[in-house]
C-alpha positions in Angstrom: 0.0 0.0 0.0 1.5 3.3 -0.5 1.6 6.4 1.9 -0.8 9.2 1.6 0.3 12.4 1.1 2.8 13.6 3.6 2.6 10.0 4.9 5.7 7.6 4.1 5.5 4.3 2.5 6.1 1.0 2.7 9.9 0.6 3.0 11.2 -1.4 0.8 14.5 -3.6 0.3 16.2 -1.9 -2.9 18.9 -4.0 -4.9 20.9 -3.9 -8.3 17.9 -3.5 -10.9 17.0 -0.5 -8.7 20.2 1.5 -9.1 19.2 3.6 -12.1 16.4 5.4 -9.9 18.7 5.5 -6.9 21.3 7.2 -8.4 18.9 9.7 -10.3 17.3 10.5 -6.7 20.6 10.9 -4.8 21.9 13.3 -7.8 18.3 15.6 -7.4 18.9 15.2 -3.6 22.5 16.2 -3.4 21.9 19.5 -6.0 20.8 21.5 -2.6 23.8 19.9 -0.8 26.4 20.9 -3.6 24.9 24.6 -4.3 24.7 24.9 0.2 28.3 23.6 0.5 29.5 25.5 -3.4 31.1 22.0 -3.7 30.2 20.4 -7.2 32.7 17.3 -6.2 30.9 15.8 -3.6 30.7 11.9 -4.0 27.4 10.7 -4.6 27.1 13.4 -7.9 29.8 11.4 -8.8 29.4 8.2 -8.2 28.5 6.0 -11.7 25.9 3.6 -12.3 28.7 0.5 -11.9 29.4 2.5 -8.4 26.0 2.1 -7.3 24.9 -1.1 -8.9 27.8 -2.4 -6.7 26.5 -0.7 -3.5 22.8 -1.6 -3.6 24.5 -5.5 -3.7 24.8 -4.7 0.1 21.5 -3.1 2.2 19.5 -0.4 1.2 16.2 0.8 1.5 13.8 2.7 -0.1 10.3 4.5 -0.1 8.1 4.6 -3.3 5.0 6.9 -4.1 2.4 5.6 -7.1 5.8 3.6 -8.2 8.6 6.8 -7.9 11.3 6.3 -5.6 11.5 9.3 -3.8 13.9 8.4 -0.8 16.4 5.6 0.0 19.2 4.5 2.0 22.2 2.4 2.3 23.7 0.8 5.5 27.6 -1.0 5.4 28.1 -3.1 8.7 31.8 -3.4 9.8 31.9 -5.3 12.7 30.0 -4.0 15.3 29.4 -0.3 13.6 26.4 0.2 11.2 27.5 2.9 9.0 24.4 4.7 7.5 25.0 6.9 4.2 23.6 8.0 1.6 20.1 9.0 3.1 18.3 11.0 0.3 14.8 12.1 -0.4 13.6 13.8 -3.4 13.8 17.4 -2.9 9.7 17.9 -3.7 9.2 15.3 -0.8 11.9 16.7 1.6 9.8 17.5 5.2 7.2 14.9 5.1 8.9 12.2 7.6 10.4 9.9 4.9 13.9 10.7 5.7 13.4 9.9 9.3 11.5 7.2 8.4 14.0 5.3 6.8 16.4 6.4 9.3 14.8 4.2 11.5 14.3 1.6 9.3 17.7 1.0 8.5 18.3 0.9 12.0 15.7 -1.6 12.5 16.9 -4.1 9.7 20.4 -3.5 10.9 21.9 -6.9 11.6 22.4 -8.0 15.4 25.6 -7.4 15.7 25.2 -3.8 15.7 25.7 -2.0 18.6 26.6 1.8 17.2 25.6 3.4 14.0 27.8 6.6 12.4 26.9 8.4 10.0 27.9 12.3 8.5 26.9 15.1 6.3 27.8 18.7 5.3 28.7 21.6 7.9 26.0 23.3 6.2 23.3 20.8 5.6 20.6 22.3 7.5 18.0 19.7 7.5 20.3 16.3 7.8 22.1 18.3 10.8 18.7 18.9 12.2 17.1 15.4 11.5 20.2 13.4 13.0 19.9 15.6 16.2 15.8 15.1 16.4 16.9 10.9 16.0 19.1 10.7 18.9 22.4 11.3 16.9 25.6 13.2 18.5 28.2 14.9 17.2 31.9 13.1 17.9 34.0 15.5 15.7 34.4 17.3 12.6 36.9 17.0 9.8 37.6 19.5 6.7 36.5 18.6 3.4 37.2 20.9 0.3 36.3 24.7 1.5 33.6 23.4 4.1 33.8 20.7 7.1 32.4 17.3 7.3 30.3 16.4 10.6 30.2 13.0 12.3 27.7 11.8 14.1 27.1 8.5 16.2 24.2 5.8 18.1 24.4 4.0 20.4 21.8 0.7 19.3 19.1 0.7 21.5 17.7 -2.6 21.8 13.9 -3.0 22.9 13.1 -5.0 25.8 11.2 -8.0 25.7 
């Protein structure tokens, strides 16, 4: 069933065959990054098609509307870190909950052995620094990246009780 209006969708395992939408999302998405940061060079408007083809082999996510991906997700488990990236949402959907909604998805499908999650964005990404905070992220440190800074942010897992 898809989501309403302001309400997110299903969230749905994304793989290979997907990676032609996910790419053309995360390029829209990242435009507002690029122009904020006035950094054309940022990764995922470069990444190729091979580049994410190769990525969505591991676990992603996304959200669909009447059949148009308009947000996904990508999570890489090292050990015991969960390392979420690549969190976009179409910028004519950005503000309805599907961003944080997927958030907690992929911290949901995270396998069990995941006890933190990290993940980072722009200095000057307003509404990731914003949503990370509102989702129980911290900052643990900053590092410089072209002519603006990178900011790192980490969770501890919180495990439900049963």
């Amino acid at each position: 069933m898809v989501g309403q209006l302001g309400h997110p969708g299903p969230v749905k395992r994304l793989g290979v065959a997907d990676a032609g939408e996910v790419l053309t999302l995360q390029r829209a998405a990242y435009v507002t990054e690029a122009r904020a940061h006035d950094d054309w060079d940022l990764p995922p408007l470069l990444e190729t098609l091979e580049e994410t083809r190769a990525a969505l082999a591991g676990l992603s996510w996304g959200i669909r509307e009447s059949g148009r991906l308009v947000a996904s997700v990508r999570l890489t488990v090292t050990g015991e870190v969960g390392v979420i990236g690549r969190l976009v949402v179409a910028p004519d959907r950005q503000g309805f909950g599907l961003g944080g909604g997927l958030l907690r998805a992929a911290e949901a499908a995270a396998p069990s052995q995941v006890t933190v999650f990290r993940l980072f964005t722009g200095s000057k990404s307003v509404g990731p620094l914003h949503l990370y905070a509102k989702h129980g992220y911290r900052e643990t440190h900053r590092t410089p990246e072209n002519n603006h800074e990178l900011v790192h942010f980490e969770k501890a897992r919180v495990r439900a009780l049963r």
